[in-house]
C-alpha positions, 0 to 999 in steps of 0.5 A: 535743152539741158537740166540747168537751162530748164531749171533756170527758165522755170525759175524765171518764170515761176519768180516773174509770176510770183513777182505779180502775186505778190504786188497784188498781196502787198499793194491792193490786197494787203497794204503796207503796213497792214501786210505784216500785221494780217499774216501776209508773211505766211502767204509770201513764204508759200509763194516763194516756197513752193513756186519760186523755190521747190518748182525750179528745184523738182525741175532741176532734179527730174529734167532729163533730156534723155527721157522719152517726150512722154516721161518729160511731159509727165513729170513737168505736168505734176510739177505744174499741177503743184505749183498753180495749186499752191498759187491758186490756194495763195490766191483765193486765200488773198481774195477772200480775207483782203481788206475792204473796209477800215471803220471808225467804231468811235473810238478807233478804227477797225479792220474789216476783211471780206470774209467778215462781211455777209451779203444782206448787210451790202444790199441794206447799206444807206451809201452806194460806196457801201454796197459792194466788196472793192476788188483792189484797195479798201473804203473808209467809213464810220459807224452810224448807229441809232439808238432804238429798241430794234437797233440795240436788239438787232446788235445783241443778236448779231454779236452773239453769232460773232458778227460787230457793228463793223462788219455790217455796211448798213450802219456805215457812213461817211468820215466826213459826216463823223468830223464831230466823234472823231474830233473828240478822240483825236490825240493831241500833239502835247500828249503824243510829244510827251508819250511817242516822240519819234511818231510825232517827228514821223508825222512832222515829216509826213506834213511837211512832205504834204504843205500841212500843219497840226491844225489840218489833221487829226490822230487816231488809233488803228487797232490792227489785231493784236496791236495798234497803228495810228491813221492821219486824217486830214480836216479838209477834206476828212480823209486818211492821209497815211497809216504809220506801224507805230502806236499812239497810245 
């Protein structure tokens, strides 16, 4: 085999392997257009840099035909030890800070990643879908807090160590049971018209590609870090039908 055909065979497989990664970041781990937002580019870049890019190029570089079967194995060990490395450390770095859960506070919804989420908190949540971390995709909820002494010194607590009410399942219920608070945040069209006209023709576009009108939705703000995104809810039922990388407010 001659240095080009190795090179070229390491970087078919090296960009078929990253190809799956990354569809796994993109599509399950780290949604569009969440993807952008929660540093999924830096992810993408390690990928693509060291198993797309450097791997095929050490090959390139160290492939010698002419070296002894030992020498070849050695050093395309040390190039496969660095390339699983890298993606090993792409992967668990995916796994354990992918979304699971988007949580209306009552006034917005909030990202809540994996690693924000304690393991008590699961076991204590009131609604199975709450009891357990989803592996692929995320779970939305809304924030059911009681206003009682226990409670109120239950969140002191906890804030103080860093951790909100939308980290903690056990005070998550259903979007349907929230109709109510999110029916009083919700942004009406006039006011996004006036503010954000070219959201507003993106969700024109949205319900007509669905058969729905103004009345069946509800707009809310999607704080994502830094900035803001806006989720369509539909009313029947309350469910989220799309969240657009544009600001409603």
């Amino acid at each position: 085999m001659t240095r080009i055909k190795a090179a070229t065979t390491h970087l078919l497989i090296s960009a078929t392997l990253s190809a799956i990664v990354i569809c796994l970041l993109a599509f399950y781990w780290y949604p569009l257009p969440f993807f952008w937002a929660l540093g999924g580019l830096v992810l993408l870049l390690l990928i693509v840099g060291i198993d797309v890019v450097l791997g095929p190029v050490m090959t390139l570089i160290l492939f010698n035909p002419k070296k002894s079967r030992r020498a070849l194995t050695l050093d395309l060990s040390l190039i496969a030890i660095v390339q699983v490395s890298a993606l090993g450390y792409g992967l668990y770095s995916g796994y354990v800070s992918r979304l699971v859960f988007n949580v209306f506070d009552g006034t917005s919804f909030q990202l809540v990643q994996a690693g924000d989420v304690a393991g008590n908190f699961l076991t204590a949540a009131k609604l199975p879908d709450y009891q357990r971390l989803p592996l692929f995709g995320q779970k939305f909820a809304a924030l059911n807090i009681s206003d009682d002494d226990r409670t109120r010194s239950d969140l002191t607590f906890y804030k103080a160590l860093g951790v909100g009410p939308t980290m903690m399942p056990n005070y998550y219920f259903s979007l349907e049971a929230a109709r109510e608070q999110l029916g009083k945040v919700a942004i009406a069209k006039p006011q996004l018209e006036h503010q954000h006209p070219a959201l507003v023709a993106r969700i024109d576009g949205l319900l007509r590609d669905r058969n729905l009108n103004w009345q069946d939705i509800l707009v809310i703000p999607f704080d994502v870090k830094t900035t803001t995104y806006t989720a369509v809810l539909s009313l029947n039922p309350v469910s989220v039908i799309k969240v657009l990388n544009e600001s409603p407010r």
